[in-house]
C-alpha positions, -999 to 999 in steps of 0.1 A, spaced: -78 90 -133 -89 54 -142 -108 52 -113 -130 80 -127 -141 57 -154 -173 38 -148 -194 15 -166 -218 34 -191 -237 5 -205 -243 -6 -171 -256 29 -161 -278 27 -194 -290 0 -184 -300 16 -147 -314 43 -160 -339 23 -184 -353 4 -152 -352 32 -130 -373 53 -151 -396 22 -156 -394 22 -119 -406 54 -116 -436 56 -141 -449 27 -116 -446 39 -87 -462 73 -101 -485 55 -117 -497 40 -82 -491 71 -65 -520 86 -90 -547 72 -67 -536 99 -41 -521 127 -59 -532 143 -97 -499 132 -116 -500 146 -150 -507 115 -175 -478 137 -197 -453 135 -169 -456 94 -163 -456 90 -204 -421 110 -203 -407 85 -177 -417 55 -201 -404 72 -231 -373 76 -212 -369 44 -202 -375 28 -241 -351 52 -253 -321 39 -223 -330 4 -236 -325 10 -267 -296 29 -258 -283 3 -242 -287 -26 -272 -264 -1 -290 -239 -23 -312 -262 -54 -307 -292 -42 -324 -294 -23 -357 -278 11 -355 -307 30 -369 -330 15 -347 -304 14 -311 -290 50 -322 -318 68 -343 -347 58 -328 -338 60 -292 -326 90 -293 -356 103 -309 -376 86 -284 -353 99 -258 -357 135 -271 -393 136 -270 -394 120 -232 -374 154 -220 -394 176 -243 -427 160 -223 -407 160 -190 -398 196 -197 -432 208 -203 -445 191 -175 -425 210 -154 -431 242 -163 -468 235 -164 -473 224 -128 -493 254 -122 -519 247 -146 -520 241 -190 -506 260 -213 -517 268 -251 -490 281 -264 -459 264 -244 -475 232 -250 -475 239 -294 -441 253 -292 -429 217 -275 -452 198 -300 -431 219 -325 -400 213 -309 -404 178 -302 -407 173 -341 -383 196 -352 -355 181 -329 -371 143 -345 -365 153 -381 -332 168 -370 -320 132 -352 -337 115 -385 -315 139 -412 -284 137 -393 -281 99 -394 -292 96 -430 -267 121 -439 -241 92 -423 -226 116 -404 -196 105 -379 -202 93 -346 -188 126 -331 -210 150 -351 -240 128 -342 -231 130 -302 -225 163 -305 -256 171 -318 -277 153 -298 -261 167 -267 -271 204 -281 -305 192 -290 -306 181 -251 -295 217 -237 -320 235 -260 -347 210 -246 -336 218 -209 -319 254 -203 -352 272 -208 -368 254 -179 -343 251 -158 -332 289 -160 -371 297 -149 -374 273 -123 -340 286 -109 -346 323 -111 -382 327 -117 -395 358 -93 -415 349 -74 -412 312 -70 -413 294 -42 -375 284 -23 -383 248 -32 -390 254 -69 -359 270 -72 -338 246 -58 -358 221 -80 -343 237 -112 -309 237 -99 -301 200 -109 -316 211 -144 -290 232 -141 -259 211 -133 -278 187 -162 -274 217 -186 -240 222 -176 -230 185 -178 -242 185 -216 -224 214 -224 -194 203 -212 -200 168 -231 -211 188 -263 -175 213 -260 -153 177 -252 -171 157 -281 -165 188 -304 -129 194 -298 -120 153 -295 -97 146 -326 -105 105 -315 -136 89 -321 -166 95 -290 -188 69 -285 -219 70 -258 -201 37 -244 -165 51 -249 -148 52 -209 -141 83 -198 -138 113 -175 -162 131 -197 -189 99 -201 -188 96 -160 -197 131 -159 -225 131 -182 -236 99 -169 -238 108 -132 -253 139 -141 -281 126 -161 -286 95 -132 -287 126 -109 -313 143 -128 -335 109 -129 -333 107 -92 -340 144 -82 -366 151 -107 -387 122 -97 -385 129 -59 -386 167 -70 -417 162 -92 -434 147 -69 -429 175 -43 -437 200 -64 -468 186 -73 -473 188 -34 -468 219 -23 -492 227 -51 -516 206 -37 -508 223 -1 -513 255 -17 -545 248 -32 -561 233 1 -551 263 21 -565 286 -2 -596 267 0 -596 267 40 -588 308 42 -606 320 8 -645 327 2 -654 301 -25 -674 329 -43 -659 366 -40 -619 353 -37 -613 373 -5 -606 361 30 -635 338 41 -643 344 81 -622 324 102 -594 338 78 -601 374 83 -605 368 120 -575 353 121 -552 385 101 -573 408 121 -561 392 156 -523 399 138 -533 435 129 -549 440 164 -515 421 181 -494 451 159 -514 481 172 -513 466 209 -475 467 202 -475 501 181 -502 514 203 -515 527 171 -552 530 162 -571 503 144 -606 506 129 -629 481 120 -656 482 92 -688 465 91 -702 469 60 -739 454 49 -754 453 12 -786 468 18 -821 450 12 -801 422 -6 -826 401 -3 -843 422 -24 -817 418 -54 -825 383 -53 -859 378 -57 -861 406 -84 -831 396 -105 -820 358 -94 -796 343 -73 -771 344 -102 -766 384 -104 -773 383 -68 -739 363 -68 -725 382 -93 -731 420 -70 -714 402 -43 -679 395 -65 -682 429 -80 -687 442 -49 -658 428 -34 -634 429 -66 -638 467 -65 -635 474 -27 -603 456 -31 -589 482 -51 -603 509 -30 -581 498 1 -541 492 7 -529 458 0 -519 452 38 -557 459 48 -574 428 61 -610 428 42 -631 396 42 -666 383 38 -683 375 71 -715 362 64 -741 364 32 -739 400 22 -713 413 50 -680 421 49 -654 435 72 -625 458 74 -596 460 96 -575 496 92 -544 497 106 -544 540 109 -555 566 114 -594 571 119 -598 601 92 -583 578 68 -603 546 76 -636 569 72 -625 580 40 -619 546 27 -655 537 41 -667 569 19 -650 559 -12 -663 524 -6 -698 536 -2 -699 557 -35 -686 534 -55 -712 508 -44 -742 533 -51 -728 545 -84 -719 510 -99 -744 495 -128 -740 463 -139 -746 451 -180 -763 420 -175 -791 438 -152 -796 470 -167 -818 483 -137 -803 470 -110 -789 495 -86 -775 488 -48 -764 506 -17 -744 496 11 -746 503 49 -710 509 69 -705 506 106 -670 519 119 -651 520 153 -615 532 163 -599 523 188 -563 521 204 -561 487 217 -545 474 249 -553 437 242 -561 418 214 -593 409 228 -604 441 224 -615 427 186 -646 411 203 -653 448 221 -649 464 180 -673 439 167 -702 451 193 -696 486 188 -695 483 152 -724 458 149 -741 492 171 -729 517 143 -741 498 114 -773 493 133 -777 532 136 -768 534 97 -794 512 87 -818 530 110 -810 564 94 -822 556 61 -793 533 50 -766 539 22 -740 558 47 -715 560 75 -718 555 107 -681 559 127 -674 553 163 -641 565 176 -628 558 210 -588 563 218 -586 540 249 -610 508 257 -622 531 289 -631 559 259 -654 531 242 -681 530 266 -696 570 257 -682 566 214 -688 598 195 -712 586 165 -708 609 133 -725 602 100 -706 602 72 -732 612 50 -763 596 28 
């Protein structure tokens, strides 16, 4: 198995410039892409600790030993933390990995002042390494939820973990003396696995950090800035899907118009602030009036559509319950301030998906009548078939 034996100082060695490596080209690639100044100061930690590492029996053993693997130690707690903090800062995970991070340092500092042998030393520090590691990598892995690439992301964590285990069992049960540069089937292990994890985690960083950038900028391009539902050209775009499933079902669909009525009025007399702040409320709640797989956007300044997938009974309901809940909401910041809404509805079994455009006229006619009827109600068109739409029955729903 002598071929199984490779180099360890020389790896050492590699993995101190490849980490400097990669804080420099993350470093440049920060002009494009938010890295997280943690992240890069992990990589350069890393890479002081392998050269440290790699000095070992030429350079002081408390300073080639102790300090680098403290130094190493608190790279992959910042490297750790980065990772599960991709989606945004943490409070609390980032004290417990402050804590950590000095724990495990006064841990590495007792143990070599207690002149401990070289096994119990290596042994150690390979457990402090899986406890750094085997909490993020069992989240990234199996986190519900998380996205096909962040998953396989935490698998090398997980191979890492694995590798140190093994290296941490070996070292424990070795009756001969185990050195970091002691040849072996166990060192080429640990040392391909944590070359692995340099290479993977860099590339798989940077991806990550990606498809959160990807995420953000299609949120941004299908979500209204102010009220967090679809914006137009996104709800136009999942009600040509709903329309394409009732031509296919031949199911009916109904669309809702709805209109905040004299809105205008709410800003001049309060301020463009609450006038913002009706519009969010307005939309959080209608939100949790209607199913999940509804498509409900804002269309324009104080509009906002509905696409029902059902039957018409249930989408006039749901334009009821909307309705009442606008008119009996009151707000804490504006203790006066009271608002109604205006709904224009029309059914229809579609034979084409371009009968959308047709649904917009006819609703744009019901909401029309609601307004002119004294506002604050109903108004639903129902037609089964697009010859049906030209003579609509009109029924109020109520004031």
């Amino acid at each position: 198995m002598e071929f199984l034996k490779i180099d360890v100082r020389t790896v050492i060695l590699l993995l101190a410039i490849g980490n400097l490596i990669a804080a420099c080209l993350l470093a440049v690639y920060r002009q494009r892409q938010d890295v997280p100044p943690l992240y890069l100061a992990a990589r350069l930690a890393q890479s002081l600790a392998w050269f440290l590492l790699w000095q070992l029996g030429a350079l002081p053993f408390w300073l080639t030993y102790m300090v680098g693997n403290i130094v190493l130690n608190a790279g992959w707690v910042m490297e750790a933390y980065a990772m599960l903090t991709i989606a945004g800062p943490d409070p609390r995970l980032e004290r417990a990995c402050r804590a950590f991070g000095v724990l495990s340092t006064l841990v590495i500092a007792l143990l070599y002042h207690l002149d401990l042998s070289t096994n119990l030393l290596n042994y150690a520090a390979s457990l402090l390494a899986l406890l750094i590691f085997i909490f993020p990598a069992f989240l990234l892995t199996f986190e519900p939820g998380a996205s096909p690439f962040r998953r396989a992301f935490g698998v090398p964590y997980m191979v890492f973990c694995a590798a140190l285990l093994y290296r941490a069992v070996f070292i424990f049960n070795s009756t001969e003396p185990v050195s970091i540069m002691t040849p072996s089937i166990m060192q080429t292990i640990a040392s391909i696995a944590v070359y692995s994890l340099l290479v993977f985690g860099n590339i798989g960083y940077v991806l990550l950090l990606k498809e959160k950038t990807d995420t953000q900028l299609l949120l941004a391009a299908t979500t209204d800035a102010l009220t967090g539902i679809l914006n137009r050209r996104a709800f136009f775009d999942n009600a040509q899907a709903t329309m394409n499933m009732a031509v296919r079902r031949q199911e009916p669909v109904t669309l809702l118009l709805v209109d905040l009525d004299r809105f205008k009025r709410i800003n001049d007399s309060f301020g463009h602030p609450v006038g913002d702040t009706v519009l969010m409320e307005f939309a959080a709640n209608t939100r949790g009036l209607i199913r999940p797989y509804d498509v409900f956007g804002r269309i324009g300044g104080e509009e906002f559509a509905i696409v029902h997938l059902g039957r018409p009974d249930e989408a006039a309901q749901v334009a009821e319950r909307v309705r009442v809940a606008a008119e009996t909401q009151s707000f804490a910041t504006a203790p006066g301030l009271r608002y109604t809404i205006s709904v224009g509805g029309y059914t229809l079994v579609p034979q084409a998906v371009s009968d959308l455009d047709a649904m917009m006229r006819r609703c744009d006619e019901a909401l029309y009548q609601a307004k002119d009827g004294g506002r604050n109600r109903v108004v639903m068109a129902g037609a089964t078939t697009p010859a049906d739409a030209a003579d609509p029955a009109i029924a109020d729903a109520g004031a």
